[in-house]
Backbone bond lengths (Angstrom), bond angles and torsions (degrees), N, CA, C in turn:
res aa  C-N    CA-C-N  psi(-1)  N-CA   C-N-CA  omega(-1)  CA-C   N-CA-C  phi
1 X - - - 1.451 - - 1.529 109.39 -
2 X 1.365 114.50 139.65 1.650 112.77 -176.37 1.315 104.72 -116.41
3 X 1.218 97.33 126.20 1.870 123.97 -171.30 1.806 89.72 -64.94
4 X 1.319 105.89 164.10 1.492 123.98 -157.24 2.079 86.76 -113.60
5 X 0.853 90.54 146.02 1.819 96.36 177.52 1.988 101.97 -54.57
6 X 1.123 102.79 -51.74 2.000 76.28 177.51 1.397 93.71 -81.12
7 X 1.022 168.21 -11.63 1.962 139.67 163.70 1.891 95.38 -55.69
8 X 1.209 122.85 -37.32 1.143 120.21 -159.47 1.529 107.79 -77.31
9 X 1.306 105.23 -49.17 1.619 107.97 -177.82 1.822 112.58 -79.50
10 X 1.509 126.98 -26.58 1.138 123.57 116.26 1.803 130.94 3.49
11 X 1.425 87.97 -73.20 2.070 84.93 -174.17 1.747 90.51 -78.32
12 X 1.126 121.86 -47.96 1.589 115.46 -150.94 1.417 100.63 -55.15
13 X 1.916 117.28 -47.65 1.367 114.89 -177.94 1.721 115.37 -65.59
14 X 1.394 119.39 0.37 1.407 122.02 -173.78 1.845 95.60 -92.20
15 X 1.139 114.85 -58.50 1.096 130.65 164.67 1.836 141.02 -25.61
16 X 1.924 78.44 -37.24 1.676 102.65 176.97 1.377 87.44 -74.59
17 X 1.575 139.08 -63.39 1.063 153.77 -56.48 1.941 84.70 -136.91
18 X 1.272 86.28 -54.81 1.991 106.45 173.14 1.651 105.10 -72.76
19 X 1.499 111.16 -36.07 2.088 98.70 169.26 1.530 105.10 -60.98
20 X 1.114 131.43 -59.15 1.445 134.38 -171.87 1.310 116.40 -57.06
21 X 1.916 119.22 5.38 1.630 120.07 -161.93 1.542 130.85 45.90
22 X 1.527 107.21 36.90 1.407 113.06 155.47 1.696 107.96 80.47
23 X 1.104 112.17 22.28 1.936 117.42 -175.92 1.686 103.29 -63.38
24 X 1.231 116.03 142.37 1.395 132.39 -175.33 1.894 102.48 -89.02
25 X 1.936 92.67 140.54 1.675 87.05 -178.01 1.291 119.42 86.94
26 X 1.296 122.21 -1.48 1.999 130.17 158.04 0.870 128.96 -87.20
27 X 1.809 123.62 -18.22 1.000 135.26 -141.38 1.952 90.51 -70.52
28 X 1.193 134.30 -17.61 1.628 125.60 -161.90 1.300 88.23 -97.94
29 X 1.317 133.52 -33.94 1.684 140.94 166.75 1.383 103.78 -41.00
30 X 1.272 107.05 -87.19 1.479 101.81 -175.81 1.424 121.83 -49.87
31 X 1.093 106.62 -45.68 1.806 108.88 176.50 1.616 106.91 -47.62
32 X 1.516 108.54 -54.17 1.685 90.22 177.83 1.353 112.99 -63.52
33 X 1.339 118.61 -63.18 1.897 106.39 179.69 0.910 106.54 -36.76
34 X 1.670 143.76 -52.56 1.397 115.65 -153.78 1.714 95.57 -87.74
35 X 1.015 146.86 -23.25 1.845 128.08 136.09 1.204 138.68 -33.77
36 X 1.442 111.50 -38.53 1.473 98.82 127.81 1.221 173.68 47.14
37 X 1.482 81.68 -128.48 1.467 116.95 173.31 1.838 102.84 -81.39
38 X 0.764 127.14 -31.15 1.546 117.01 179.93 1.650 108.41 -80.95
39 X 1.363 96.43 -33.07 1.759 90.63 -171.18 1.677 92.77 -60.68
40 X 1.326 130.96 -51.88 1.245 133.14 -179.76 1.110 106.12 -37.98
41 X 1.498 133.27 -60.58 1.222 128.85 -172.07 1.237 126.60 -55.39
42 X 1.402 111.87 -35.16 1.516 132.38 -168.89 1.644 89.08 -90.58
43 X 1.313 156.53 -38.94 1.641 128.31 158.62 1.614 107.93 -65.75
44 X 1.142 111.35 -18.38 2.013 105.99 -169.98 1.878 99.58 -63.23
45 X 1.071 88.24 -161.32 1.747 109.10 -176.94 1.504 85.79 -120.80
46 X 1.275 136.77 54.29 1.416 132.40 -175.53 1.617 92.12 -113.18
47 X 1.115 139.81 -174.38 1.437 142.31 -176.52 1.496 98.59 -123.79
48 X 1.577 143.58 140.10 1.086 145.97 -158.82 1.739 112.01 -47.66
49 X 1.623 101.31 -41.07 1.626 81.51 177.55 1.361 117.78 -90.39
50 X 1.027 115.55 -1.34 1.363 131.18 -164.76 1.388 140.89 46.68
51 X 1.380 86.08 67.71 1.752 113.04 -162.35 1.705 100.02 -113.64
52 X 1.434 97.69 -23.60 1.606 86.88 -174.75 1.929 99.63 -141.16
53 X 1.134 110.70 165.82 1.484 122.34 172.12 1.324 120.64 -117.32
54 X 1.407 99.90 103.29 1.203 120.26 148.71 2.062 122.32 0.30
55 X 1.197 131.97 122.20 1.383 95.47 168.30 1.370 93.19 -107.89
56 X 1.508 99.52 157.36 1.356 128.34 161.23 1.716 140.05 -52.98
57 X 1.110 147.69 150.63 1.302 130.98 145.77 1.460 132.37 -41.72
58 X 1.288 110.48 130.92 1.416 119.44 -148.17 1.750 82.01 -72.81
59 X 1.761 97.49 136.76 1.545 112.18 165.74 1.535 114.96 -64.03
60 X 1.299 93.90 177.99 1.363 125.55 -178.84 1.975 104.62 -67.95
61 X 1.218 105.93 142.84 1.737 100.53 159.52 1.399 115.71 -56.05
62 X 1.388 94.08 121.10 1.822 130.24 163.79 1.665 98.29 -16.41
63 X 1.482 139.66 153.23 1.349 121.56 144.41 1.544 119.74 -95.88
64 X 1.565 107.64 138.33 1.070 136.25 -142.22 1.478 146.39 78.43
65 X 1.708 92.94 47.43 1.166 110.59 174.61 1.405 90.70 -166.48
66 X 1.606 88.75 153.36 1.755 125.53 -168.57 1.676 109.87 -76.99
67 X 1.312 121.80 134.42 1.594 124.77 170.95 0.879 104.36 -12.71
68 X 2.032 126.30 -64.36 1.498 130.45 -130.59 1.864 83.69 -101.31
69 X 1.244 128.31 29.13 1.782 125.29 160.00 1.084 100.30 96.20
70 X 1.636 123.96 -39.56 1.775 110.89 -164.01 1.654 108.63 -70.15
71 X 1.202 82.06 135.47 2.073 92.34 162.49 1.422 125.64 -64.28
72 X 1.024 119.19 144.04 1.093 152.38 178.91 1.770 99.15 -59.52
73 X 1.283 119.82 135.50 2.047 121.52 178.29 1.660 87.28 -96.30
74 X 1.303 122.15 124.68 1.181 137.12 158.28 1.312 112.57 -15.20
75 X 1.290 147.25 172.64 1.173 135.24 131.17 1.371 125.76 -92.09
76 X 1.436 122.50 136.88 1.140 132.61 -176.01 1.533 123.47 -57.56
77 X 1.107 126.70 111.36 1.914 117.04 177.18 1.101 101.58 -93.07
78 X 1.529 112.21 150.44 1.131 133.57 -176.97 1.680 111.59 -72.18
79 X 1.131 109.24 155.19 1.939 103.69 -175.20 1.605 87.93 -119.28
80 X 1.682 106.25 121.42 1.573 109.89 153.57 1.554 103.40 -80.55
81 X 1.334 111.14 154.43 1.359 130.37 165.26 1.270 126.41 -126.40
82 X 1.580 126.16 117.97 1.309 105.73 -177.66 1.519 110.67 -83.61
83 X 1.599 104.79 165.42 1.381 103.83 167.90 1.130 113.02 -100.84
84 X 1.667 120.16 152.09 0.987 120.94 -163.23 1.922 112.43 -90.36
């Protein structure tokens, strides 16, 4: 069964509510953070309950590597040596 956006922001502000050890007079505190926290979720790539993530559009090539996928060979540094 899928909880409705206030059951959800509901538990999250109960949740805040038990991290802080139950203090009297937050209850509109937590209710806004955990509102929030869903609006965030709901622009994120998060999935509505936010149990899972969404994936994204595959990025751009890594830097240090070529259009056609191959990587790039490090460049070599030179080694000083002292003499002894």
């Amino acid at each position: 069964m899928t909880e409705t956006r206030e059951e959800w922001i509901k538990k999250r502000a109960y949740a805040l509510w038990e991290e802080e050890g139950h203090p009297t007079g937050r209850d509109s505190i937590h209710w806004e953070q955990a509102r929030k926290e869903r609006e965030k979720l709901e622009r994120s790539a998060a999935s509505k309950d936010g149990n899972e993530v969404k994936t994204r559009t595959k990025r751009t090539a890594a830097a240090g590597t070529k259009s056609n996928g191959t990587v790039k060979p490090a460049p070599k540094r030179a080694v000083s040596r002292k003499s002894v």
